[in-house]
C-alpha positions, 0 to 999 in steps of 0.5 A: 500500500502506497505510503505518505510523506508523513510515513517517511518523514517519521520513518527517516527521522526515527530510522536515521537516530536508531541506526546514529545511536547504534553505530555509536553504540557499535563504535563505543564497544568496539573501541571499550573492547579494543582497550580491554585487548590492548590490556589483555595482551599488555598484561600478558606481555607483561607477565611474559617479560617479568617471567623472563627478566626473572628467569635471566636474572636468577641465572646472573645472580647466580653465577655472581654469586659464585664468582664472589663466593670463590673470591673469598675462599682461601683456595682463591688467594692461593690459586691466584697468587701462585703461578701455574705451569704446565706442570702444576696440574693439581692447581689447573684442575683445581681451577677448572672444576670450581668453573666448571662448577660455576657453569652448572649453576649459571646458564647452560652453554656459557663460557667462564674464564679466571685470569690471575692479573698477579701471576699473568695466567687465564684459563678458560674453557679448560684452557690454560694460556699466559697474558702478554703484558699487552693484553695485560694493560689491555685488560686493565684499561678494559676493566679495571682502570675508570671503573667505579664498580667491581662487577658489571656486564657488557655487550660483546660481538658474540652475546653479553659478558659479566665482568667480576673484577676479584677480590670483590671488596677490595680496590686492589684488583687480583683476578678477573673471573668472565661469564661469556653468555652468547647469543644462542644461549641467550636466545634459548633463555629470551624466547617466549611463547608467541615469539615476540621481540625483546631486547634489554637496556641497560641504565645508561640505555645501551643496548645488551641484547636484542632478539631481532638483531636486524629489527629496527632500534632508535638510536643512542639518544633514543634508547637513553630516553626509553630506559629513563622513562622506563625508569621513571615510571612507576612500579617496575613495570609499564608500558610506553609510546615509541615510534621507530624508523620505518613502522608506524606508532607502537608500544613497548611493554617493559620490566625493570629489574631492581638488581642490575637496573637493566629494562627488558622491553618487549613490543606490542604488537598492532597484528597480534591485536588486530588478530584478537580482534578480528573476531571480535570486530566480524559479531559488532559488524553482525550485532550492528547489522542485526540492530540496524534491520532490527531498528528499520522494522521498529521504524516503520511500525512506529511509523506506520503506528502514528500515522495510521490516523493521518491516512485514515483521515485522508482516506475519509476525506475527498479527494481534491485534484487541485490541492498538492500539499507538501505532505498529509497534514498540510493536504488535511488542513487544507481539506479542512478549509476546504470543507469549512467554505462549502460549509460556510456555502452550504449555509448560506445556501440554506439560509437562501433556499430556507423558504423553499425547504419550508414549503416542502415540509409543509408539503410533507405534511399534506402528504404524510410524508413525516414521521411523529418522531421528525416532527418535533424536530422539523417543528423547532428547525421551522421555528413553531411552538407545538403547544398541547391545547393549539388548533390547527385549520387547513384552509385551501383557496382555489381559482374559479375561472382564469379564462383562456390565459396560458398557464405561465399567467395562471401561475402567476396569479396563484403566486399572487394569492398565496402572497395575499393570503401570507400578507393577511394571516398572521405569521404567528397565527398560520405556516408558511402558506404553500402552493398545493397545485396548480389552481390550489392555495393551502394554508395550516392555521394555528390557533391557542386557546379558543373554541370552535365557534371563536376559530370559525368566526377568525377563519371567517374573516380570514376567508372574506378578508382573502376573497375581497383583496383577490377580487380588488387585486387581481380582478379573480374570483376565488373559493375557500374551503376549509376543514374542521379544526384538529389537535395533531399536524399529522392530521394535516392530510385528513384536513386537506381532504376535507376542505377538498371536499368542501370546495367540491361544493362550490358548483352548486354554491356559485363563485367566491364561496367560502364553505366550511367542511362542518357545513357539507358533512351532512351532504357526504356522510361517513369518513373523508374519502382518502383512496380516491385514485388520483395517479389513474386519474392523472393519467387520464387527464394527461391523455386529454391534454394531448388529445389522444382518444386511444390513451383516453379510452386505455386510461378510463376504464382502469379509472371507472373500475376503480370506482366501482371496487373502492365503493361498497356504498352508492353515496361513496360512488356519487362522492368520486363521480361529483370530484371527478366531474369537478376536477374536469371543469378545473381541467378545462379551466386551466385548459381554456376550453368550454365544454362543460362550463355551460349554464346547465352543467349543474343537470351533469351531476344529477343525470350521473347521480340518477344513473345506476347503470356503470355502463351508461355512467361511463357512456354519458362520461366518454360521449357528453364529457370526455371526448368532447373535451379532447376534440377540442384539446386537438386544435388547441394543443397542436400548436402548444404541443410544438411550443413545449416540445421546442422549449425541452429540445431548446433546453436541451440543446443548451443545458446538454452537459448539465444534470438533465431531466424531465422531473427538473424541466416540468418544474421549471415549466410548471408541468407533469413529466409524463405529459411532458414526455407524452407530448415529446415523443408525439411532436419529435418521434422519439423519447426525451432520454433518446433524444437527449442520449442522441444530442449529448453523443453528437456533442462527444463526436465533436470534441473528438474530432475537434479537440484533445480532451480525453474519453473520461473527461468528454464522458464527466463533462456529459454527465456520465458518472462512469466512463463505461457507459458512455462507450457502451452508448457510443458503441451502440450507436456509432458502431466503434469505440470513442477512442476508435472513432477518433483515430478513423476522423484522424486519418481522413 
């Protein structure tokens, strides 16, 4: 599913801090655990140098101490004072078991040798042999002369010598007793386990042994500095910096012996760490991958989490092609505004078409149309107090002659009573007075606290005072009916029907005749008359427009049956044939015909009250009433027929891309649809939704051949909601496809 911006302006921000806080977690750890080996291997250096410092050191301070052990026996003076020939075996032998007697002690493979500086004699390596007075001097110059102390140790070419000037405490030197240790041997005792280099300083820095004799080593002034710094450290051991020629930065790891303040160095070596450390380097890279992917799916549920609520809204929203927003909250804030000035718009819209909406409710109260729950609110939204001891009276005002006027005129004129009657009630005494039909004003009366005589006396005057002002105005005459007061709007229907039946009298009572529905009870006995089948009437009615005898005769007979099975008594019989006489003389009124409208149209009542027969009822009917009337509807229509079909084709024409049908255009032209379709098909041959159809898909062949707008957008513009069908419809027609036709107009 496609994500927004806000998703990945949350998911980034949240990925990127997760992964930054684990790569320095990765970076902390690696570095914590790079000082713990660099500890570890130091210290295991450590104990490695200090266990060789103290391995050699055992075997040199062994070997001194035999040398001074000898120097003190009295054996030595005797050997060293007396002189040895080749004959003097005895005293060799003596002297070369107590050095060899040494050499067990020391180390394995060194050479020990005793020179007599008395009697110029040496023996080393059991060999016996006499010192020039060259080597003599040599020796004392080498060893003897400038020397502040009696034993030490230096470097030679072969290994390291120690040097014991003898007697040991006494400054008149006798002999000087030797320990050669050479490099083997050396090598043998210095070798550790992981075969690092060591190499030992003495305390002026000179250099005493080296493992690697061809590694690099810094200079004089350099290794005077390591064994100073060695020294200066604390404790006797540590580790120090040294960069030498050729390598990069390292450490040394040293031991310095208390004995002989030599400093044995050992050094740190940066592959053996990096060795420890590559397994421990490859899990961070795995453990910091591991969280990173870990980190990424926490991101996106977090991500997912907190705007799931942003989605949902835009998802509720409509979508607006126009608005492109920098993400989701900017989309919704301006979705908001948006809603908010059509919301705005729509009220005052409202408050525009209040008026209008007013009159469909009072409507829907004539009709039953409304519930006993919606009441109470559509009464309080209209602004009327429904209180428990209010009256309310129907009052209707119908026309009773406008002559031979067009019905744009008599519109007018019925407009024009309902302003009068709205401008003589009361607004806090009546509802909005409404249009019923087209020749009828309806009008609910609202009265608090009065009888029925004061309610009849008010109504009265109402009725008078509108019959006065039409006549002065408008030069009309007009009758009033009006119903017996009742508790309930909901019995506002009810009411209607009984100020109909009340002005149904009016023929025989002459124009502008007020009649009060208490009046004529007596004349219609039983329960107001509310199945009376005005659609089969209507149909029949619309047939008589047109002047069709076939429609006539198909909507009549339907009509007169349903008399018969809605009557179970002769008067409710009489009542529906005197309303449907009535209702015809109101037809040829609004028609302009006379047929009826004679001097003795009363004697039609009574010949269709006399006759029991329903065939001779439907006879008189179709012969003396009907047929006439749509004879003479034939010569008039036609031209009228031509004018209204004009109007629809014109209307058409210009409002084709528009929401379009003949339910909106029989408003506006103040007539029923299926007249209006009747007569449209009867003019033009064809239906109106065919010839509209028709109109709208010649419309579409022009803009696609005309111009580049798109299938969908020619389909949205004429009013189909869904592309499909308006390619099935121009496939019907035209045989192809929209996208087909224009390649084929392309081309030619």
């Amino acid at each position: 599913m496609k994500k927004g911006r806000m998703f990945y302006k949350t998911f980034v921000p949240i990925f990127l801090l997760g992964v930054g806080l684990a790569v320095s977690f990765g970076i902390y750890t690696y570095f914590q655990t790079v000082r713990s080996v660099i500890d570890s291997v130091a210290e295991e250096k450590r104990t490695s140098i200090t266990q060789t410092k103290n391995n050699l050191e055992q075997k040199i301070r062994t070997i001194e101490y035999a040398f001074n052990t000898y120097s003190t026996t009295s054996s030595f003076g005797e050997v060293v004072d007396n002189p040895i020939t080749q004959k003097d075996f005895a005293a060799y032998r003596e002297v070369n078991s107590q050095l060899n007697y040494i050499a067990t002690m020391g180390l394995e493979g060194a050479e020990y040798t005793l020179i007599s500086l008395n009697r110029n004699w040496k023996i080393s390596n059991g060999t016996l042999s006499y010192l020039t007075t060259e080597e003599k001097d040599r020796l004392y110059a080498q060893y003897i002369d400038n020397r502040e102390k009696g034993l030490f140790w230096i470097k030679t070419g072969s290994g390291i010598r120690f040097v014991n000037t003898l007697p040991a405490f006494s400054t008149r030197k006798e002999a000087i007793a030797l320990s050669d240790i050479s490099l083997g041997t050396l090598n043998r005792t210095m070798r550790s386990e992981d075969g690092a280099r060591i190499f030992i300083l003495n305390k002026q820095g000179d250099l005493m042994y080296d493992t690697e004799q061809d590694g690099p080593m810094p200079g004089g002034p350099q290794r005077a500095k390591l064994a100073e710094a060695a020294g200066a450290g604390e404790g006797s051991g540590g580790m120090i910096d040294w960069e030498p020629e050729g390598t990069g930065k390292s450490q040394l790891i040293y031991s310095r012996s208390s004995y002989n303040n030599w400093t044995y160095f050992t050094v740190l070596d940066q592959r053996e760490i990096a060795g420890a450390l590559q397994t421990t380097r490859y899990g961070l890279i795995a453990m910091e991958l591991a969280l990173i992917l870990l980190i990424a799916v926490a991101a996106y549920v977090i991500a997912g989490y907190f705007t799931k609520p942003i989605r949902q809204i835009t998802h509720s929203l409509p979508q607006h092609a126009s608005l492109t927003p920098k993400n989701e909250i900017d989309w919704i804030l301006s979705s908001i505004n948006r809603l908010l000035s059509e919301k705005q718009s729509l009220e005052s819209l409202m408050e525009a078409e209040q008026p209008q909406l007013e009159t469909q409710f009072v409507l829907n109260l004539f009709r039953s149309r409304i519930t006993a729950d919606e009441l109470d609110h559509q009464l309080k939204r209209w602004g009327y107090d429904g209180g428990e001891a209010r009256q309310y009276v129907t009052m209707l005002v119908q026309l009773d002659n406008v002559g031979k006027r067009e019905t744009p005129d008599r519109d007018v004129l019925l407009l024009a009573v309902n302003k009068i009657a709205e401008e003589i009630v009361p607004a806090h005494g009546r509802m909005l007075p409404v249009l019923l039909n087209d020749n009828t004003q309806a009008t609910i009366l609202m009265f608090d606290g009065l009888d029925e005589a004061e309610i009849r006396r008010h109504m009265l005057d109402y009725a008078k005072r509108i019959v006065r002002a039409v006549k002065d105005y408008l030069k009309l005459s007009v009758s009033v009916g009006i119903s017996r007061a009742y508790p309930k709007l909901l019995k506002s229907r009810e009411a209607c029907e009984m100020s109909k039946q009340a002005l149904h009298q009016r023929l025989n009572l002459g124009k502008e005749s007020i009649i009060f529905y208490a009046d004529i009870e007596s004349v219609v006995p039983g329960p107001v008359l509310l199945h009376y089948p005005s659609e089969l009437e209507s149909k029949l009615f619309d047939a008589i427009r047109i002047g069709d005898e076939q429609q006539v005769s198909a909507a009549l007979y339907p009509l007169l049956a349903e008399f018969m099975k809605k009557s179970r008594n002769s008067m409710n019989l009489e009542v529906m044939l005197i309303r449907l006489v009535n209702n015809l003389i109101q037809l040829e009124q609004l028609l302009g015909i006379e047929v009826l409208l004679t001097a003795d149209n009363h004697a039609l009542y009574h010949r269709l009250l006399e006759i029991r027969n329903p065939e001779e009822v439907e006879r008189v009917l179709v012969e003396q009433v009907i047929f006439p009337m749509v004879r003479s509807m034939e010569k008039k229509t036609a031209e009228q027929f031509r004018c209204l079909s004009e109007k629809i084709a014109a209307i058409v024409r210009e409002e084709y891309d528009r929401e379009l049908s003949l339910e909106l255009i029989g408003e506006r032209l103040h007539y029923n649809p299926n007249y209006l379709s009747s007569i449209f098909k009867k003019e033009f041959g064809t239906t109106f939704s065919d010839y509209l159809m028709g109109y709208r898909l010649d419309m579409a062949k022009k803009w696609l051949t005309e111009t580049d707008q798109t299938v969908k957008e020619i389909a949205e513009r004429l009013q189909y909601h869904n592309p499909q069908n308006f390619i099935r419809s121009f496939r019907k027609k035209e045989q192809v496809t929209p996208g087909v036709y224009r390649k084929l107009r392309q081309n030619m």
